[in-house]
C-alpha positions as CSV (number, residue, x, y, z in Angstrom):
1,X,26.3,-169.3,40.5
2,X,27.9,-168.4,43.8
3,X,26.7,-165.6,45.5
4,X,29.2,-163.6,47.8
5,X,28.5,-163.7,51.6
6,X,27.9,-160.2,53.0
7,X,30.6,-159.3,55.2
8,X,30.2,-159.0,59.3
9,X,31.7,-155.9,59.9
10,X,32.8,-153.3,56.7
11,X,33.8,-149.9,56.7
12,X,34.0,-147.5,54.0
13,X,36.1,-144.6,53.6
14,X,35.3,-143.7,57.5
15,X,36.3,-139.6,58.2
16,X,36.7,-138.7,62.2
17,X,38.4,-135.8,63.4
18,X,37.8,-133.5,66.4
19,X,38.2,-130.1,66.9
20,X,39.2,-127.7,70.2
21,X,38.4,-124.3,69.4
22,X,39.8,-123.2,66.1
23,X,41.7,-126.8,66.2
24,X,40.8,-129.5,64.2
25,X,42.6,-132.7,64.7
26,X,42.2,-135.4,62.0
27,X,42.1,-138.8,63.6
28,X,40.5,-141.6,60.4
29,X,41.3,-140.2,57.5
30,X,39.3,-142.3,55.0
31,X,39.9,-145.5,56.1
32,X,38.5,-148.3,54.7
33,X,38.2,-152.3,55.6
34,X,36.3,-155.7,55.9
35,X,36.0,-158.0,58.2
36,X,34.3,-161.6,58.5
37,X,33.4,-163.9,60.6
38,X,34.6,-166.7,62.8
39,X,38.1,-164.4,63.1
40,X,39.8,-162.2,65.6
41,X,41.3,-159.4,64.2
42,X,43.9,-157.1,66.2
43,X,44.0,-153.6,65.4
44,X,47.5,-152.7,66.2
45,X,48.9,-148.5,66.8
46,X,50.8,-146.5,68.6
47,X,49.0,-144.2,71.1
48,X,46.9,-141.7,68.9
49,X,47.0,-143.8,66.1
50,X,43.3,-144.0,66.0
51,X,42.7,-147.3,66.9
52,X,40.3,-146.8,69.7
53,X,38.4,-144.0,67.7
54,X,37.8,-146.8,65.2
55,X,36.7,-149.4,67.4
56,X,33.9,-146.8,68.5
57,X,32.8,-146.1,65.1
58,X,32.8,-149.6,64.2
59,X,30.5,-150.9,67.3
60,X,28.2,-147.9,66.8
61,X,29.3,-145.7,69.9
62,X,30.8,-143.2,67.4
63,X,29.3,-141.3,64.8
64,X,31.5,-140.7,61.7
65,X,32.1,-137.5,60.6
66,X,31.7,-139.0,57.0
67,X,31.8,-142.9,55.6
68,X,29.5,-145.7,56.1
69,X,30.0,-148.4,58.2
70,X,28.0,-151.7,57.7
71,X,27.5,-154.6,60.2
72,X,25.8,-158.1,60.0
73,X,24.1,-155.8,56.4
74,X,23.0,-153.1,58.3
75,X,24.1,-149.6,57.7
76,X,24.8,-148.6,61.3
77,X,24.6,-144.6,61.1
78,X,21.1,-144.9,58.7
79,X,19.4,-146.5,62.0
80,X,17.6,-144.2,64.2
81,X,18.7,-144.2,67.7
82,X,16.4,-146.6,68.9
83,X,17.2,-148.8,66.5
84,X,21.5,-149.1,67.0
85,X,20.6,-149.4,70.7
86,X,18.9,-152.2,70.3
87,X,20.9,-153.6,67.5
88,X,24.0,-153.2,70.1
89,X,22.2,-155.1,72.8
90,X,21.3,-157.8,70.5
91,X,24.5,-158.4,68.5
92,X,27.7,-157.0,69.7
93,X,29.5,-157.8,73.2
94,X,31.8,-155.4,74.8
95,X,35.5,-155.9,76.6
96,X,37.4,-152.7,78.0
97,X,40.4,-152.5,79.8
98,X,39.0,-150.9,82.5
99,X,36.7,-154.4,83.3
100,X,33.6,-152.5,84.0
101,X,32.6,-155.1,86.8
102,X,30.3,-153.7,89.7
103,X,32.2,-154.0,92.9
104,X,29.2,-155.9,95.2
105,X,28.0,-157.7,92.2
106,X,29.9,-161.8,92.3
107,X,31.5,-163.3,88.7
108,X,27.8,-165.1,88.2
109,X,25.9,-162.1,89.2
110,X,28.3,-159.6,86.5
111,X,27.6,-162.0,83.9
112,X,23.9,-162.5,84.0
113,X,23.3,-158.9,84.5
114,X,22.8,-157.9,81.0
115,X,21.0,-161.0,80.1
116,X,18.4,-159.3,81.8
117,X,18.1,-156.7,79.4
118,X,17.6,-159.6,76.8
119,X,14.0,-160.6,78.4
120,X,16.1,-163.8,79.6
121,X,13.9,-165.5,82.5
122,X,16.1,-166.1,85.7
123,X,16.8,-170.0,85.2
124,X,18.3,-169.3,81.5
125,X,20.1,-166.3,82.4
126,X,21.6,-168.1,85.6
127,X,22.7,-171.3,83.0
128,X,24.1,-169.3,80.3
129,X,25.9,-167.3,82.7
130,X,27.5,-170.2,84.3
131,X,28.3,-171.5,81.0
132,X,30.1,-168.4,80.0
133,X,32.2,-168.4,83.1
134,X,33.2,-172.3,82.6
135,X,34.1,-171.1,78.9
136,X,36.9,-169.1,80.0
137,X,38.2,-171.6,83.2
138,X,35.9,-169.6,86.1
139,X,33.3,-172.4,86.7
140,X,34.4,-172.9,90.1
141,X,35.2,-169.2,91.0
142,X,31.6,-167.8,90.4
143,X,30.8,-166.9,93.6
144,X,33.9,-164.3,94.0
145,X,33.6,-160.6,94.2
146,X,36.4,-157.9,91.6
147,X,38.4,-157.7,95.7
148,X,38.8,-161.5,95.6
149,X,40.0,-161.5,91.8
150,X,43.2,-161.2,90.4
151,X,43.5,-159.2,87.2
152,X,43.4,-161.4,84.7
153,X,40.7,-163.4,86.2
154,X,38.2,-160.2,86.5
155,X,38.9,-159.4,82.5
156,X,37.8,-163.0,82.1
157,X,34.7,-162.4,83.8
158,X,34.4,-159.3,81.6
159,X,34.6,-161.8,78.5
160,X,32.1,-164.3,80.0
161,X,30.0,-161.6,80.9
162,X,30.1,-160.8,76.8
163,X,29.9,-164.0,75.4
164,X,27.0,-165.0,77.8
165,X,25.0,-163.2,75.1
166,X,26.3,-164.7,72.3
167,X,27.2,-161.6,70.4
168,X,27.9,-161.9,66.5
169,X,30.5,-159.1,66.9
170,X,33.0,-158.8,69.6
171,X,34.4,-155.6,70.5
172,X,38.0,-155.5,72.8
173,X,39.5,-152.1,73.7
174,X,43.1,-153.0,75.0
175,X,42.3,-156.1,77.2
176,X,45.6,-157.2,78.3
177,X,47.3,-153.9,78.7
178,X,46.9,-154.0,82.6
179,X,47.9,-157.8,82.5
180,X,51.4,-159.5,82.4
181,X,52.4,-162.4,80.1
182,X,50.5,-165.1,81.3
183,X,46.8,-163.9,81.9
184,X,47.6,-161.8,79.0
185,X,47.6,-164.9,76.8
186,X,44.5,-166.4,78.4
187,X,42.4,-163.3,77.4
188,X,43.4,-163.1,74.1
189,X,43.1,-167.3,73.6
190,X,39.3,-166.9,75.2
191,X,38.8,-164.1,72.4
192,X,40.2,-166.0,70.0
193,X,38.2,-169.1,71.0
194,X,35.0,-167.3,71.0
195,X,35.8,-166.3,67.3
196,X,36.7,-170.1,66.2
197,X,34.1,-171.8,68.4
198,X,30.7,-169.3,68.3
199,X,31.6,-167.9,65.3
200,X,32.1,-163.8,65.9
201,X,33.5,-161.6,64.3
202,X,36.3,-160.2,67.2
203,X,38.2,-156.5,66.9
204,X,41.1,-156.0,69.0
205,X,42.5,-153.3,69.3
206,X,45.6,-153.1,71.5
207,X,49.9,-151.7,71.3
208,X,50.6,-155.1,72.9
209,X,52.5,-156.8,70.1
210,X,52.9,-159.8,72.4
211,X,49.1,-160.2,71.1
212,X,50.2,-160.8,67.3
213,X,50.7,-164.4,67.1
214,X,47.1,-165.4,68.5
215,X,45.4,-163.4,66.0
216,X,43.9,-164.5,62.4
217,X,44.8,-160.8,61.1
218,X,46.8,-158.0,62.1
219,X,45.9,-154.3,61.2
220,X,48.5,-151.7,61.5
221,X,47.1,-148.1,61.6
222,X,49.0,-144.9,62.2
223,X,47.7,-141.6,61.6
224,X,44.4,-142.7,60.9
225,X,45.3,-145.2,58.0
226,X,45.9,-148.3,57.5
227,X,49.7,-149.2,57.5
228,X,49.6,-153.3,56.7
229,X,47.0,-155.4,56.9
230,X,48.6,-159.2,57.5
231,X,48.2,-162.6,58.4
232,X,50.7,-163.9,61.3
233,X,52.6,-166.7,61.6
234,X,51.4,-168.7,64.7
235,X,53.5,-170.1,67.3
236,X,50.9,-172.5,68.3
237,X,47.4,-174.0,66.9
238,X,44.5,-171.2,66.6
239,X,42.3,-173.9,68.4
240,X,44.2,-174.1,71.4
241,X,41.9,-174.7,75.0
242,X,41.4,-171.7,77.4
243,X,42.9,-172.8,80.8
């Protein structure tokens, strides 16, 4: 008898809206879907869609107005506070388009920051790190500050500085929108690697169809539901090398 694995990341008919006075604005409106492992997903909509409303809900920074959402068997919003912080520090990595990288801090120093938080000693969190940064083609640009960075290589920091923790789910809020064609396509292969080699579960969400063809699944959601849900048609192997 085979018994079914339980899914990474699930979400079952999830409810958000927000309201401004006597306004209520319906952004999920029961939306419902499974994800597993080892695959990066891209989450595709039009701004306002609800895309980035559902990444929040989904990594447990974003409480559902109804729904459940369930990740590596856990029912996120039945955890006390405590609890989701600690499962988020443990388990999920974070990439925004912003970067989020602390201007004095260098590439090494960004990425072994939160492995701090992890009760990592200095010497692990300093190999790890460096690992992490060689991952994604910055093993000899460790030492450089965001000033000294171009674009694409400071969102690659922001990815190293993720998978340095070896998260089970990867969260990406628009990580190439800032970025032109080439470094565009590096960030999304590195996410795409970490899904194939580590094994996470990856969420992009993005309006950058130039993303489509590197992904293992592509979600279309407008108006709060899901439009298609589809498999691409790669241009190139899934297993191909970060520069």
């Amino acid at each position: 008898m085979t018994v079914a694995a339980t899914p990474a990341l699930q979400a079952d008919q999830v409810v958000k809206a927000y309201a401004s006075g006597a306004l209520r604005t319906s952004v999920l409106d029961g939306l419902s879907l499974t994800l597993e492992e080892r695959e990066l997903t891209l989450v595709l909509g039009p701004s306002g869609s609800g895309k980035s409303t559902l990444l929040a809900i989904l990594s447990g920074l974003l409480k559902p107005d109804r729904g459940r959402v369930y990740a590596l068997g856990q029912d996120l919003w039945q955890l006390s506070r405590k609890d989701l912080e600690k499962f988020r520090l443990h388990h999920t990595g974070f990439v925004f388009q912003g970067f989020n990288l602390f201007p004095a801090l260098s590439a090494l120093e960004q990425v072994m920051l939160p492995l701090d938080y992890l009760g990592l000693d200095r010497n692990s969190a300093y190999n790890r790190a460096r690992a992490a940064l060689e991952e994604v083609g910055l093993g000899e640009r460790v030492h450089l500050k965001p000033i000294e960075m171009s674009g694409g290589e400071k969102q690659r920091v922001a990815i190293a500085r993720a998978l340095a923790k070896k998260p089970q789910l990867l969260f990406a809020d628009e990580p190439t929108s800032a970025l032109d064609t080439v470094n565009g396509k590096i960030v999304i292969d590195s996410l795409h690697r970490i899904a194939r080699v580590y094994g996470a579960t990856v969420v992009c969400v993005s309006h950058d169809h130039r993303l489509v063809t590197s992904a293992d699944r592509v979600i279309t959601i407008q108006d709060g539901r899901i439009l298609s849900d589809q498999l691409p048609t790669r241009e190139q192997p899934a297993h191909a090398a970060v520069p």
